[in-house]
Each structure stands twice: as C-alpha cells, then as structure tokens.
N, C-alpha and C positions, 0 to 999 in steps of 0.2 A: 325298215329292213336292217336285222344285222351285217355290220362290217368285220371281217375275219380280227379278233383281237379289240374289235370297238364296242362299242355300245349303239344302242339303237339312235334311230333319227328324229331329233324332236319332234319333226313333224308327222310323224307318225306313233301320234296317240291311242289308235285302236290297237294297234300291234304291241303297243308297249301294256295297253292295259290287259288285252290278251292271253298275256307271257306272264305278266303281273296274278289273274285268276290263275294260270296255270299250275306257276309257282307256290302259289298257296294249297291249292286241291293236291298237290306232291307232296308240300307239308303237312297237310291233315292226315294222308296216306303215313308219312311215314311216322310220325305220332304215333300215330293208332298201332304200327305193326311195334315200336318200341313198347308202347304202354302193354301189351298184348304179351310179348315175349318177354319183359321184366315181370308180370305177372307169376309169384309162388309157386301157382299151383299151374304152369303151363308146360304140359311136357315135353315138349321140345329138348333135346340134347343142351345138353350147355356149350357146348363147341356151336350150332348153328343160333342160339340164343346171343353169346356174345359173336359171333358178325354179325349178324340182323341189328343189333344195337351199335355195333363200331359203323355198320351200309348207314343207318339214321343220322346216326352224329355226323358223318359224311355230308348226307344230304343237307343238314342241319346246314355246318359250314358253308356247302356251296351257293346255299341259298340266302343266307343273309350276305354273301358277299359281291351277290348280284342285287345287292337293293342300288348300292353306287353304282349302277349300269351293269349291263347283262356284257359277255362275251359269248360266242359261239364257244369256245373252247369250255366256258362254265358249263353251259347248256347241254353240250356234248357227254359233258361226264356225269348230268344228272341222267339222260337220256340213258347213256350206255349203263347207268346202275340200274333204274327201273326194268331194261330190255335183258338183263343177265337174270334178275330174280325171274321175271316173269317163264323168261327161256328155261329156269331151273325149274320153275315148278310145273311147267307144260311137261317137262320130261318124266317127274316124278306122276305126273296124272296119266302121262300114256303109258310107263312101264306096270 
C-alpha cells in the first residue's frame, strides 16, 4: 500500500511488482507515441508534435524517478497525464 509522500511497503511485493508492469506498459505507450510523432513524415502540427514529445519526456522523468520508490504524488501526475490525453482525444473523436 502507498503512503501519502512514501513509497510502498516491503511487504507488499505483488503490489509493488504490479506498479512495476504498470510502469513499464506507460513506458512502452509513451515511446511509441514520441517515436510516432518525431516521425518526418507525420502530420500532426508541430505545436501538438512538440507537447506529445515535452508529455513523453515528462513521463520519461517521472518514471525513472520512481525506480527509488514510487509516491502517490509521482503516480498521480503520471495518471493525471495519461487521463488528460485520453480526455483530449475522446473529445476530438465525439466532435
């Protein structure tokens, strides 16, 4: 279990390996969307090309900085990034 500002509890290996798979499937996610939007030939704007690449480097950081123990407050800002794209592009899909 996270403690507000801690890191997890040793004794709780499944939840930390958990977090651990988690972590990585966010990184592969967000790889994939830099490699995709530095790509030449992707027509994406260059205004939403460089944030999609500043949100990855984001990620990037937040997550190798949870390798020395996770925070909720880390967590929360990976969460609140993945939930703001997702929320941008459900919008551009229902307009």
């Amino acid at each position: 279990m996270l403690r507000p500002g801690g890191s997890p509890k040793s004794s709780n290996d499944k939840n930390e390996k958990r977090l651990a798979a988690a972590l990585d499937r966010n990184m592969q996610l967000w790889v994939g969307i830099r490699t995709m939007v530095s790509a030449a030939d992707n027509p994406l704007p260059m205004p939403i090309k460089d944030n999609l690449i500043r949100l990855a480097s984001f990620v990037a950081q937040k997550t190798f900085e949870m390798q020395g123990g996770s925070t909720i407050k880390a967590i929360d800002a990976l969460v609140n990034t993945n939930m703001q794209i997702a929320g941008g592009l459900l919008e551009k899909r229902g307009a």
